[in-house]
DOLO-889367 format. One record per atom (N, C-alpha, C): y, x, z. Coordinates in steps of 0.2 Angstrom, whole numbers, plus 5000, padded with zeros to 4 digits. Each point is the difference from the previous one (the first is absolute). Example, Ala and Ser with C-alpha at 12.3 -4.5 7.8 and 13.67 -1.06 7.14 Angstrom:
BEGIN
497250665039;500649965000;500650045000;500549984996;500650045001;500549965003;
END
This chain:
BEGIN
499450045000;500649965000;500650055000;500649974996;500650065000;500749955001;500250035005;500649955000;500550085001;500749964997;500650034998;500349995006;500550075002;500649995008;500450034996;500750015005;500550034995;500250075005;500050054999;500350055004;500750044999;500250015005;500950024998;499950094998;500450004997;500050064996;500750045004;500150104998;500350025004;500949974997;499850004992;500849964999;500649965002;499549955005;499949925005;500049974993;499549994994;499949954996;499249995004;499749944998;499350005000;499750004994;499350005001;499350004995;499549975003;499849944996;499349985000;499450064999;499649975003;499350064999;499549965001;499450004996;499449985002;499650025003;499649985004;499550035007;499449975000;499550005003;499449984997;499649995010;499749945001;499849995005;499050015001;499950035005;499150034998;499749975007;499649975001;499550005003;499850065004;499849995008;499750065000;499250024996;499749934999;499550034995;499950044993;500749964997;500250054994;500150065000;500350005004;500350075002;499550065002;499449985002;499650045002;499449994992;500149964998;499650004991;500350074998;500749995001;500450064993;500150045004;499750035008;500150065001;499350024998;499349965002;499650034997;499650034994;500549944996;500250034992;500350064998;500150035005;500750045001;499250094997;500350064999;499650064998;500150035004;500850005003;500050055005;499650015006;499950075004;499950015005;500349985007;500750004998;500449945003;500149955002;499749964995;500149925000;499350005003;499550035001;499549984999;500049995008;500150045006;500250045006;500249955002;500649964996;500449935005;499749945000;499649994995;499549955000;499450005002;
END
């Protein structure tokens, strides 16, 4: 799921940005998914 916020920028204008919301079981799919030895560690 991806929902857009806006965040202020150093100008003082702002900027939309998309963000993206994960399950903690997703999140552990794509660390597993992951090659590193690193990823692998925290999952």
């Amino acid at each position: 799921m991806s929902v857009t916020t806006v965040t202020d920028m150093p100008n003082g204008g702002t900027k939309p940005i998309k963000d993206y919301l994960l399950t903690i079981d997703m999140a552990k799919e794509l660390c597993m998914r992951s090659k590193t030895g690193k990823a692998k560690k925290a999952c």
